[in-house]
C-alpha positions in Angstrom: 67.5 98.6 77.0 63.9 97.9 78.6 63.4 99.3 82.0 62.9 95.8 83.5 66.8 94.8 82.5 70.2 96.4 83.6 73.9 96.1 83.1 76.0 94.0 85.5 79.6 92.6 84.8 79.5 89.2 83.9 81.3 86.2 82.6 81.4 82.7 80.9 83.4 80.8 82.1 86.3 80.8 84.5 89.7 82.9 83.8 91.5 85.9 83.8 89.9 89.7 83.5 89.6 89.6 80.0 86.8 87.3 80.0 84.4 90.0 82.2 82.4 92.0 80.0 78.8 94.0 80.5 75.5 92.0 80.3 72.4 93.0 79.7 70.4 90.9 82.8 67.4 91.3 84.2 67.0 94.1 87.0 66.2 92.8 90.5 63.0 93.5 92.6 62.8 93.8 96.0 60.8 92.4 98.1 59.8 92.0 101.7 61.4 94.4 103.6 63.9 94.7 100.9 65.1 98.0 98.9 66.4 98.3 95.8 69.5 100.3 95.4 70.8 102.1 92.3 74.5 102.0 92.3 76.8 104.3 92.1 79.9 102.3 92.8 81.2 98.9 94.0 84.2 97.9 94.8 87.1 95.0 94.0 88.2 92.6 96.4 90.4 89.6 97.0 86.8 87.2 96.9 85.6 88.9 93.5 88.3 87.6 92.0 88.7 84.1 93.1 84.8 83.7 92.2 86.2 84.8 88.5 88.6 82.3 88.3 86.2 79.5 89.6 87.5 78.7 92.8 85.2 80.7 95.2 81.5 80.0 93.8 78.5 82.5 95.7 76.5 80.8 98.4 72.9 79.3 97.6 70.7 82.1 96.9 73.2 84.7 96.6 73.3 86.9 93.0 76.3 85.2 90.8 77.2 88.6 89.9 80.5 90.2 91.5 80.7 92.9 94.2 80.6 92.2 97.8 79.9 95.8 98.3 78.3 99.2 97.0 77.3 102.6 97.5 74.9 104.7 95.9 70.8 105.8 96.3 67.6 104.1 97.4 65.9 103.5 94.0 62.8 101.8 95.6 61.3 100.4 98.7 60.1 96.8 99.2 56.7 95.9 101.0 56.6 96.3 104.8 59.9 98.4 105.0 59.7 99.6 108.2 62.4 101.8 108.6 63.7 105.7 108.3 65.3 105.5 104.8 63.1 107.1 101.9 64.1 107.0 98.3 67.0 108.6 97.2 69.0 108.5 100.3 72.9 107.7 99.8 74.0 104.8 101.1 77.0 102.2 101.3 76.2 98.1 101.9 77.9 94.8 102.0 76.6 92.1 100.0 76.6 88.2 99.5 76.7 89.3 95.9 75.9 91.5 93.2 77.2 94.9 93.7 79.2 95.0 90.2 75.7 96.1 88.8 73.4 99.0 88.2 71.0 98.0 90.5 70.9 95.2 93.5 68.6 94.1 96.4 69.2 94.9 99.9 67.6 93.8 103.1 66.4 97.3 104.5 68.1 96.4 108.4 71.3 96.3 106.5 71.5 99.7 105.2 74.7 101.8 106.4 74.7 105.9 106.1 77.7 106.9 104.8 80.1 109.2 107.1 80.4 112.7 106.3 83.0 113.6 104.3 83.1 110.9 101.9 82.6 110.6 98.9 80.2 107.6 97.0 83.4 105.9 95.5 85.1 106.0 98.7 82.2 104.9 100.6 81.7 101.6 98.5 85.4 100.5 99.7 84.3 100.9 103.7 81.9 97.8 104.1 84.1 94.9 103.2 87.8 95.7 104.4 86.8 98.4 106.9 83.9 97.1 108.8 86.0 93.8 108.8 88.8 95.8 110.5 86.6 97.4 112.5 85.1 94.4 113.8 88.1 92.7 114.6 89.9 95.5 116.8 86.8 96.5 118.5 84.4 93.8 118.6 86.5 91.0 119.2 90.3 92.2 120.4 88.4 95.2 122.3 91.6 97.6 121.5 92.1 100.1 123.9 94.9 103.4 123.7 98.3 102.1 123.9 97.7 98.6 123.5 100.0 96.9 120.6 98.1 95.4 117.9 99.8 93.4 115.4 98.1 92.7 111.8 99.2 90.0 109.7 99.1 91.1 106.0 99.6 94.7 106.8 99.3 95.8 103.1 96.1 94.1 102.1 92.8 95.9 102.3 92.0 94.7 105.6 95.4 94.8 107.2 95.9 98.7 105.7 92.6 99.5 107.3 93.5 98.0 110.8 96.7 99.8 110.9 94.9 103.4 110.2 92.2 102.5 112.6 94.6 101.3 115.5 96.0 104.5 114.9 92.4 106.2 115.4 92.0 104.5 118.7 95.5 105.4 120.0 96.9 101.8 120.2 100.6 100.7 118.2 100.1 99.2 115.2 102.9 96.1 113.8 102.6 94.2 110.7 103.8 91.4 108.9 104.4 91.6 105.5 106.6 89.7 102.6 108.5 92.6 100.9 110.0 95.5 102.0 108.1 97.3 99.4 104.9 96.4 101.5 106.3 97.2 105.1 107.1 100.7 103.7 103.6 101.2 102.3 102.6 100.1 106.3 104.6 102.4 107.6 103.2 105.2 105.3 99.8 104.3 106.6 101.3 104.8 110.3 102.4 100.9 111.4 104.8 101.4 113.9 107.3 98.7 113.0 107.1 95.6 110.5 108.2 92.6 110.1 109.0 90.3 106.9 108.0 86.9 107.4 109.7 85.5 104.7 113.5 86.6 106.6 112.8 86.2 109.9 110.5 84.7 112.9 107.8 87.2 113.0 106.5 86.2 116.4 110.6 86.1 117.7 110.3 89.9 116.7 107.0 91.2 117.8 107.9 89.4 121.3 111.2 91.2 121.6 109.7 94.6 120.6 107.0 94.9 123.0 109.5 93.9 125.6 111.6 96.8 124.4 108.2 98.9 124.5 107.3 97.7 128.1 110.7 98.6 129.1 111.4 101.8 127.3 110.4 104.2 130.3 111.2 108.0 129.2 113.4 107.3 126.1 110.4 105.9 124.4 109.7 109.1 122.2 113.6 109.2 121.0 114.0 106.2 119.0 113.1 105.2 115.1 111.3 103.1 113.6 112.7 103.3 110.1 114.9 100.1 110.6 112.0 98.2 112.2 110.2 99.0 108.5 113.2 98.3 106.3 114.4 95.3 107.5 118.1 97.0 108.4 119.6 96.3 111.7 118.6 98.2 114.7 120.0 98.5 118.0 118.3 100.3 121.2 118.9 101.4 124.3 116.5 99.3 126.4 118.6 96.7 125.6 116.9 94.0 123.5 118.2 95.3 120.1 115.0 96.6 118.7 114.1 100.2 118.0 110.9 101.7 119.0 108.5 103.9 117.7 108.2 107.4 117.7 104.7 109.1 119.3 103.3 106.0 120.7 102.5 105.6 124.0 104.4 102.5 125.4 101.5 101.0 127.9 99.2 98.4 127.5 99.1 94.8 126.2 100.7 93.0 122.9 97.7 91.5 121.3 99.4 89.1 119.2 98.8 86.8 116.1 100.1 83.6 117.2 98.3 80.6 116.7 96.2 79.9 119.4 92.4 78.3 119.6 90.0 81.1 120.8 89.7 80.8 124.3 93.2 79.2 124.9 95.0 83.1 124.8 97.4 84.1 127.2 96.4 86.2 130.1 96.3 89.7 129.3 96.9 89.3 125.6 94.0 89.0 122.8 94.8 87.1 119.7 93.7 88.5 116.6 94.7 86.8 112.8 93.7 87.8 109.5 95.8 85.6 107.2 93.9 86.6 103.7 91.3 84.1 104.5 88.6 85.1 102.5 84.9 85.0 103.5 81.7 86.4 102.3 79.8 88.4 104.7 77.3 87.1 106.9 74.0 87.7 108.5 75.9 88.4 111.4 78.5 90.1 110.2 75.8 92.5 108.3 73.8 93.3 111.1 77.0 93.8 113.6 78.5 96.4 111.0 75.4 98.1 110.1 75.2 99.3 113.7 78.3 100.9 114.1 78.4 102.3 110.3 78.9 106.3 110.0 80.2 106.4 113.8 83.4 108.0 113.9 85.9 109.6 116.8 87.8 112.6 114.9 88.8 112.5 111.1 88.1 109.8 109.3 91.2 108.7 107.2 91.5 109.4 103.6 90.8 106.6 101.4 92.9 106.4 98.7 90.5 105.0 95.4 91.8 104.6 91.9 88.6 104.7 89.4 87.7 102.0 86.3 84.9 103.5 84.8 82.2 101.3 83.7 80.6 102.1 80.4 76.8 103.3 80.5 76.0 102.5 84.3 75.6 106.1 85.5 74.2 107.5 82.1 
């Protein structure tokens, strides 16, 4: 293969994963204040495959190639880069497009570091459900230690990484999900109760369960939260026939996920939705993240990461 060209994944024409196979395409170039990064890993999500089956094309002048995010080493630096990184530094970045490749352009301000303690594969599956997670706890519901925080589709990648980093800021994390299968993978993560939205009136619930919470006074530590997870029955001694958590602290706020416009919330609340709407990163979004990349308050939590190998792109 010529040292202009690279690998990528590509495809035809829209349909299922057997139509993805490796390409030989030509190898990006960066330029103005661009860098070009050799990848070490990207990872899948919910947009890469919608673009594969034709219903979620990239936006103008974004690579057609897959990925919507990547890790791996600064390979070269564009003119008028400005900044502190030098060649060879590991990094992870969220993309428009094109991290399913062995090489792809970034703009230099939007650069993360990766934390310590991870590893490149991990750090390519931060940018996209993380940072998203991150941004809507901190940067827009402002989450705060023992505020309630409920995540619509608990088990996706977002909603597993909001429920781990409510967690991290000391605030009670509820979910919705539609199996009982995915409210007990929640509550592995650490979601303090769940609710399936396919058997019952999710917002009914989560009302009557912080209203248990607000109520629950010293006996607050004593209950479980299995049934909340498993969709049994539960009964509690505050009185409104839900079960509480254990090791959550029961002040603060609900912020809930009912459907509200933004600006029209109740007072004291903060509404936060993430119903698998899929969007591609933007400007904004990519420079909002890359400032609060690598920050971390205690242990970062383990990121589970199963491995497809991809023939040739590390050789």
């Amino acid at each position: 293969m010529s040292s202009e060209n690279m690998l990528a994944v590509h495809f035809d024409k829209p349909g299922g994963p057997e139509n993805l196979y490796l390409k030989e395409v030509a190898k990006p170039s960066p330029v103005e204040s661009e860098v070009l990064l050799k990848v070490a890993a990207s990872a899948l999500n919910r947009a890469d495959l919608l673009q594969r089956q034709g219903q979620y094309p990239p936006p103008p002048g974004a690579s057609s190639i897959l990925g919507l995010e990547a890790s791996g080493h600064i390979a070269a630096l564009g003119p008028a880069c400005q900044g502190h990184w030098k060649i060879g530094d590991p990094v992870m970045v969220l993309l428009p497009g094109g991290g399913q490749a062995q090489y792809v352009t970034v703009p230099e301000g939007l650069l993360m570091p990766i934390p310590a303690g991870l590893t490149l594969s991990q750090a390519a599956a931060i940018p996209e459900a993380w940072l998203t997670a991150f941004q809507l706890l901190h940067l827009l519901g402002h989450v705060q230690a023992g505020d309630s925080v409920l995540i619509h589709a608990g088990s996706s990648g977002v909603g597993t990484a909001a429920i781990q980093l409510a967690r991290m800021a000391g605030a009670i994390p509820l979910v919705t999900a539609g199996s009982q299968h995915k409210l007990q993978m929640a509550e592995k993560l650490g979601a303090a109760a769940g609710f399936n939205y396919k058997e019952e009136d999710f917002s009914e619930a989560t009302l009557k369960f912080t209203k248990v919470q607000a109520n629950a006074g010293g006996g607050f530590h004593k209950t479980d939260s299995a049934p909340l997870l498993h969709g049994e029955p539960t009964t509690s001694s505050a009185g409104f026939g839900q079960s509480l958590p254990r090791d959550c602290d029961p002040r603060g706020p609900c912020i809930h996920g009912e459907q509200q416009e933004r600006g029209q919330n109740r007072p004291g609340t903060a509404a936060m939705k993430e119903e698998g709407v899929v969007l591609r990163p933007s400007q904004d979004k990519l420079g909002q993240s890359s400032q609060y990349a690598g920050r971390r308050s205690g242990a970062t939590p383990g990121c589970p990461v199963t491995h497809w190998p991809f023939p040739g792109l590390l050789n």
